[in-house]
N, C-alpha and C positions, 0 to 999 in steps of 0.2 A: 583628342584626349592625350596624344604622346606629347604635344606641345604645351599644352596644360602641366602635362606632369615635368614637363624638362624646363620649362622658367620659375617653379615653385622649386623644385630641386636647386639649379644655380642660385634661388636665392634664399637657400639655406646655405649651403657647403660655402656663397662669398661671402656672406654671414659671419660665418663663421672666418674663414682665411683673415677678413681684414679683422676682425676681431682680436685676432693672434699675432697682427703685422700691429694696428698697435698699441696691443698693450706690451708689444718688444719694445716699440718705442718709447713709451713711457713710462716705460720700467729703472731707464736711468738717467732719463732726462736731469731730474729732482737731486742727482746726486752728483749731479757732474762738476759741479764745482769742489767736491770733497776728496773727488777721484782726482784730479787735478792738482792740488794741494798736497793730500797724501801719500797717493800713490805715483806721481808724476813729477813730484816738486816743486812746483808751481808757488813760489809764495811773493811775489812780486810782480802787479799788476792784473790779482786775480779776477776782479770783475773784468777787465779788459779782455782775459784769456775766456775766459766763461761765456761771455757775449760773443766772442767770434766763435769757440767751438759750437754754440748753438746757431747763430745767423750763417758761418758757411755751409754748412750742408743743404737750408734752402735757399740757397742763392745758387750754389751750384746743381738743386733739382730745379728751379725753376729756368734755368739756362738749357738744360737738357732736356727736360722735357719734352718740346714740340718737335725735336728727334724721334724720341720714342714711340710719341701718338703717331708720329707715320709710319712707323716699323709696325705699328698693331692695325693698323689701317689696309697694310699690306699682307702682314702674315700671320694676321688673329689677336685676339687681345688673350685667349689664354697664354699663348707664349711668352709675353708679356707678363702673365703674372710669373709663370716657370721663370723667368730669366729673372726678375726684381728678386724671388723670393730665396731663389740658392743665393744669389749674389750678395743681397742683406745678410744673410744666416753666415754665410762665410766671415764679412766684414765685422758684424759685432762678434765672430769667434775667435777673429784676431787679433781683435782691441784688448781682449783679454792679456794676451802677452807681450802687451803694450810697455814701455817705460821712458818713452822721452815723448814731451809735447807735440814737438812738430810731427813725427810722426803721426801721434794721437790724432790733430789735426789733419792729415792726408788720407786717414781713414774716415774722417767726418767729410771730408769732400767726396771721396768714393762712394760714402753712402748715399751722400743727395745725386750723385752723377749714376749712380744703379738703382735708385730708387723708380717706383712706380705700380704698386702691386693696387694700391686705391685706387688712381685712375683710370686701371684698366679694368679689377671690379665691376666698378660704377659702371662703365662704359659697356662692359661683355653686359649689364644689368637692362640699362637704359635698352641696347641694341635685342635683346633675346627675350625681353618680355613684352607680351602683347598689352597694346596702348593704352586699352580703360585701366591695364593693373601697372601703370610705368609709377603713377606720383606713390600706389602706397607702397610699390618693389621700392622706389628711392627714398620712401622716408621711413623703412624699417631699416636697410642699408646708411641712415643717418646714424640711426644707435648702436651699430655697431662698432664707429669708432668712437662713439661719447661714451658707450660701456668699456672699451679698452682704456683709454684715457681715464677711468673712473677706478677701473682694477689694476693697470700696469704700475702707477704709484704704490700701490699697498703690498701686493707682490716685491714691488723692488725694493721697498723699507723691510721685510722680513728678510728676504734673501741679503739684504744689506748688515742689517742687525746680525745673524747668525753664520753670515761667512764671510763676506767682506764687497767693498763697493766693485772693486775690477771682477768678484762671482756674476755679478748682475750684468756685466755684459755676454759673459757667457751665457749666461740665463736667456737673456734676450736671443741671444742666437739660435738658441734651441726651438723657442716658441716662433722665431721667425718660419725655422725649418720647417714643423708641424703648417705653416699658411703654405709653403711651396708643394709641399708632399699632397697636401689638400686639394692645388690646381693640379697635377699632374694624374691623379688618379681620381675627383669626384667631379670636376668642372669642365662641361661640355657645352662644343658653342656651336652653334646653327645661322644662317643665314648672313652666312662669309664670303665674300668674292674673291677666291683667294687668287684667281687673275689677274687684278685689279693691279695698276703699273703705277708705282710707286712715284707722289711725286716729288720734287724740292722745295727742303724748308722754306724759300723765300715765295715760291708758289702758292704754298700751304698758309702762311704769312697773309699772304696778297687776297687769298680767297677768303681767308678769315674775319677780316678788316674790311674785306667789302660788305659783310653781312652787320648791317650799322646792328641791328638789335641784340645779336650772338655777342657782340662788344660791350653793348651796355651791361649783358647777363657778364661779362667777365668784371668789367668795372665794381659792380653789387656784391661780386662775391669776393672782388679786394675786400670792399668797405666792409662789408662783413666779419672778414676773417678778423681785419684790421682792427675793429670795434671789439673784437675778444681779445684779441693778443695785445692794445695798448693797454689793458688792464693788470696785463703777468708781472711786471715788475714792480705794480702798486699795491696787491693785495694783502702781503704779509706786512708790508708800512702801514697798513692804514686798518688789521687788525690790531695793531700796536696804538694805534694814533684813538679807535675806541676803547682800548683801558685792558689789550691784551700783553699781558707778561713774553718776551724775547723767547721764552720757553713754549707759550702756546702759539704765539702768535703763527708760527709754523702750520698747526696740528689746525687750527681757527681758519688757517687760508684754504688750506687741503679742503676743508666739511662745506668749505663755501664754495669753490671750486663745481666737490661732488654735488651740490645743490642742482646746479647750473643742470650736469651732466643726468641725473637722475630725472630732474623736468623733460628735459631731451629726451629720455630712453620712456616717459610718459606718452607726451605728445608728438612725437616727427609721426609715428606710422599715423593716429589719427588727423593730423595734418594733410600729411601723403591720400589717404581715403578724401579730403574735404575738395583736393585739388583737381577733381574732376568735376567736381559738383560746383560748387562757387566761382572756380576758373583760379589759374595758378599763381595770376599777379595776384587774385584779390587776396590770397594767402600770402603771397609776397607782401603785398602793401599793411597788413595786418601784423605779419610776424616783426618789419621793420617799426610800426609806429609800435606795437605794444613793447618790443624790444626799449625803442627811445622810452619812450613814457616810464617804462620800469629802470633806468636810467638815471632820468632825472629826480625819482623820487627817493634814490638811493643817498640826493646829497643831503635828506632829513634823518637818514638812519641814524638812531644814537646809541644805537644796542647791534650787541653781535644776533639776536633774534633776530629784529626785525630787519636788518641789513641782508640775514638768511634767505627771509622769507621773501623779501621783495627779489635778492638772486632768482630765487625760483621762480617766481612772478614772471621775473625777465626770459628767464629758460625755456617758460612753457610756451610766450609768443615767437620768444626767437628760434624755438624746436621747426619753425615750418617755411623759414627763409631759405636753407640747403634746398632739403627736398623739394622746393618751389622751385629755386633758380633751375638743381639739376635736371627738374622734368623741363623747364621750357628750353634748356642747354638740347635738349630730346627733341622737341618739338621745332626748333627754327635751326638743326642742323639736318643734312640730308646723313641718310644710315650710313655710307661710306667715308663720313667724315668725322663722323663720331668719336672715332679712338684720340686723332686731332684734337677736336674739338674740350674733348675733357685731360689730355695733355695742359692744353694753353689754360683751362680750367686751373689746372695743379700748379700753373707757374704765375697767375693771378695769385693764386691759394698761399704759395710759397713766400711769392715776394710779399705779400703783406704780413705774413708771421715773420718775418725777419724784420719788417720795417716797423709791425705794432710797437716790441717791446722796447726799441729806441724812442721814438717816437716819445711813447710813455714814461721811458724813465726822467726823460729830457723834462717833461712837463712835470712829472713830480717833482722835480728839483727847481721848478718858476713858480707854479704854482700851488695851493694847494690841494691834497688829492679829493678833495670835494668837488672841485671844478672839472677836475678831470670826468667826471660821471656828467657833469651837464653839457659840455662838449660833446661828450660821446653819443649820449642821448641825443643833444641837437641834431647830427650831425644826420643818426639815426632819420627821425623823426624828418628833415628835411629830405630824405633820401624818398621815404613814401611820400611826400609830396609832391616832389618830383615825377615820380613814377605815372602816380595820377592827372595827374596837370597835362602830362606829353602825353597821355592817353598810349600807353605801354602795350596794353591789352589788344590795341588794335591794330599796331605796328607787328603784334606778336605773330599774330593771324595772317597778315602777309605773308612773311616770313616764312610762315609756319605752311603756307601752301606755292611756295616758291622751292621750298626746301624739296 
């Protein structure tokens, strides 16, 4: 019963924490090219400057990262959350009294190089809940950062609107605070070795890479991330490009965005529940094809409805490809390698949000953003085929009892 009541606990109170890690984050993502301009001076080169302040910080979290999974491997993953969440809360309080770029940027590196409060989440989630309840503990732990991502925009347009764009990093640091204050006094972890002799990153490396299947679950959740974020830098173009005005085409990206996130915040937990019942590829191979397929029907959209509606379409298949990967990230790693394991997770995760919206913008500028959707779709859609074809599901189970 006390174990019962102490993994439904942590997985409210991480619930909660990463909820508030990010919707700091996305609180000024949206504005950082305006902070930049106005408040920094920036007027030469500014897509240039806006693309690095956003791509260095996950290039320097996903560098760092497989440092930290071993520090949490070794000395708990709450700590891990305590260390990301003061150290976040500090750096966006500093940015506040920011006034020269490079600086700016030194602080965008310190954030991805102190970041980690999701990984280790996920990780204290996956490790401290018992096994029938892992897929729906990690696919209600999906909507927590599709709910922050959904609210830290609209938060940081008011706070923008009524005090100013550099207010909203202070903002950010505040609500980071509330995620750290949260592990130190409500987030308890159990079934920790805290003996256990820490090993080296190249070891950590080596053991990793030998687990062919653990690789492929890193690979899927590149292409994953990859397949959302080559879309960022085409969406407000090509509300414009359906018959939206410079003025909405903004407001038109945002609703379609929250589409995605709101599908999500429907379907990951009933997803998370099917994953024991159905088996977690066949929610993987399901969430990949209906993902592709709502993709490619996107390149018929001729209205901002129906463009909507197929988003959501997409949302609701794609809601169950996380909470898929992260249970079988569960299932074919052993418990003491866990914290690892969803490290190297985070710097998969990272590097493809830095490479998506390159990637993306490069194609929109070749081709037109209509193709961009059937690529991505393909790309999708070939990815569960794959899956299938190599018989995933049976390699999982190896693994899964070698682990």
């Amino acid at each position: 019963m006390a174990d019962s009541y102490l993994w439904k606990r942590n997985l409210i109170v991480l619930w909660i924490g990463v909820f508030f890690c990010s919707t700091a984050y996305s609180i000024s993502i949206p504005f950082m090219p305006m902070f930049l301009r106005n408040d920094l001076g920036v007027t030469e080169n500014l897509t240039l400057w806006s693309g690095l302040a956003f791509g260095i910080t996950f290039l320097a979290s996903a560098l760092i990262a497989p440092y930290w999974g071993s520090l949490s491997d070794k000395y708990g993953r709450r700590p891990m959350l305590i260390r990301s969440g003061f150290a976040l809360a500090a750096l966006y309080m500093l940015t506040y009294f920011v006034h020269d770029p490079y600086l700016f940027l030194l602080l965008r590196v310190g954030q991805g190089l102190l970041a980690g409060f999701v990984p280790a989440a996920i990780a204290l989630v996956g490790t401290n809940t018992p096994e029938n309840k892992t897929g729906y503990a990690l696919g209600i732990m999906a909507t927590s950062g599709a709910t922050g991502g959904i609210i830290g925009p609209l938060i940081g347009g008011v706070v923008s609107h009524y005090f100013s764009n550099r207010e909203s990093f202070l903002f950010s640091g505040c609500i980071v605070l509330v995620s750290a204050l949260i592990a130190v006094f409500f987030v308890k972890e159990h079934k920790f070795n805290r003996s256990a002799v820490r090993s080296p990153i190249r070891e950590d490396l080596k053991e990793a890479f030998s687990n062919r299947v653990f690789v492929t679950m890193l690979g899927l959740v590149a292409l994953g991330t990859f397949s959302v974020m080559i879309l960022e830098p085409l969406m407000t173009v090509y509300m414009m490009e359906l018959g939206g005005s410079d003025e909405r085409a903004g407001l038109l990206a945002g609703i379609v965005f929250s589409a995605v996130g709101i599908a999500t915040l429907i379907a990951a937990p009933q997803w998370g529940k099917f994953g024991p019942r159905i088996g977690y590829t066949n929610v993987l191979v399901i969430g990949l094809m209906g993902g592709g397929i709502g993709n490619l029907l996107q390149f018929f959209a001729n209205s901002f409805v129906a463009f909507g509606l197929l988003r959501f379409f997409y949302g609701l298949c794609f809601a169950g490809v996380y909470p898929a990967l992260n249970a079988l990230i569960v299932k074919v790693t052993a418990p003491e390698f866990r914290g690892r394991a969803f490290s190297l997770n985070q710097s998969a995760t990272q590097l493809a949000t830095m490479m998506g919206p390159i990637i993306g913008g490069a194609l929109g500028g070749i081709i037109p953003i209509r193709w961009v959707f059937v690529l991505n779709g393909t790309m999708l859609i070939i990815a569960a085929l794959l899956i299938r074809s190599r018989h995933l599901e049976r390699h999982t189970e190896l693994a899964a009892e070698r682990a």
